[in-house]
DRENBALO-956981 format. One record per residue (C-alpha): residue number from 1; x, y, z. Coordinates in Angstrom, 2 decimals, padded with zeros to 5 digits. Example, Ala and Ser with C-alpha at 12.3 -4.5 7.8 and 13.67 -1.06 7.14 Angstrom:
BEGIN
PT  pos     east    north       up
PT    1   012.30  -004.50   007.80
PT    2   013.67  -001.06   007.14
***
This chain:
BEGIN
PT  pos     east    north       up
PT    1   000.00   000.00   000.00
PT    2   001.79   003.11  -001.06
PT    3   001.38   006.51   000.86
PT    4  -001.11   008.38  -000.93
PT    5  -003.37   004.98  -000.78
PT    6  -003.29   005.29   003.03
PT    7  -003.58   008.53   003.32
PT    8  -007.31   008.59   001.60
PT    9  -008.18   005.53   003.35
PT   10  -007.24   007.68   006.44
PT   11  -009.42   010.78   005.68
PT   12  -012.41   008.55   004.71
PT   13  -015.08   009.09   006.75
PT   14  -016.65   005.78   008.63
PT   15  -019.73   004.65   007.24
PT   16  -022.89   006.46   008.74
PT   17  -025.36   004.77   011.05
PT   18  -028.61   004.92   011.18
PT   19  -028.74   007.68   013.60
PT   20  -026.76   009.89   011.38
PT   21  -028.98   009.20   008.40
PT   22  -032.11   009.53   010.13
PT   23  -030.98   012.94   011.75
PT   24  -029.81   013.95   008.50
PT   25  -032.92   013.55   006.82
PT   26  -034.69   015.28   009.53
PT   27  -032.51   018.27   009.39
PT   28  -033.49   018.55   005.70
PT   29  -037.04   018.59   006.35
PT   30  -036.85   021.26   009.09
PT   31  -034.90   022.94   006.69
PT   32  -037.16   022.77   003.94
PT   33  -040.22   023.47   005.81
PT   34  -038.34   026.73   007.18
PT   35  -037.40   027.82   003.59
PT   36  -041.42   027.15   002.63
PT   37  -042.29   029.37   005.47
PT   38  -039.78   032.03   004.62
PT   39  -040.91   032.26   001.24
PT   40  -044.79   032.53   002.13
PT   41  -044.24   035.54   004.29
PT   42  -042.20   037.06   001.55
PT   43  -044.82   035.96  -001.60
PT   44  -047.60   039.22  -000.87
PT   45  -044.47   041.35  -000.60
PT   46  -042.92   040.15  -003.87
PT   47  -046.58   040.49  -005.33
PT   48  -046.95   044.28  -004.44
PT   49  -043.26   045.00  -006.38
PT   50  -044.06   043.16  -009.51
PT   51  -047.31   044.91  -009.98
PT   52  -045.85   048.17  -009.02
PT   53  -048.46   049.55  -006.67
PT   54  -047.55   051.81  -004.34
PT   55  -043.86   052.62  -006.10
PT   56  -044.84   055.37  -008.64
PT   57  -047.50   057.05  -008.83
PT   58  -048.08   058.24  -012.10
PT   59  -048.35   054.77  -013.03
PT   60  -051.76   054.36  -011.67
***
């Protein structure tokens, strides 16, 4: 085994367990439901600047 051989089998990380997957896909959920969340709040806001109300007023 030459040097550079060991050295990736040293820096390779140990399989994961169940644990580690399950908290992992857990984390991705919270994180998804938080981006779903963010973006709700933020949809009547984008909605008022792509129709323009409210920013000039000879446009009405």
């Amino acid at each position: 085994m030459n040097a550079f051989t060991r050295l990736i089998a040293w820096f390779r990380s140990a399989p994961k367990t169940a644990e580690e997957i399950e908290a992992a896909h857990d984390a991705a959920r919270i994180r998804a439901e938080m981006d779903t969340t963010r973006l709700s709040q933020r949809s009547m806001a984008g909605s008022n600047y792509e129709t323009r109300r409210g920013s000039d007023p000879e446009s009405y």
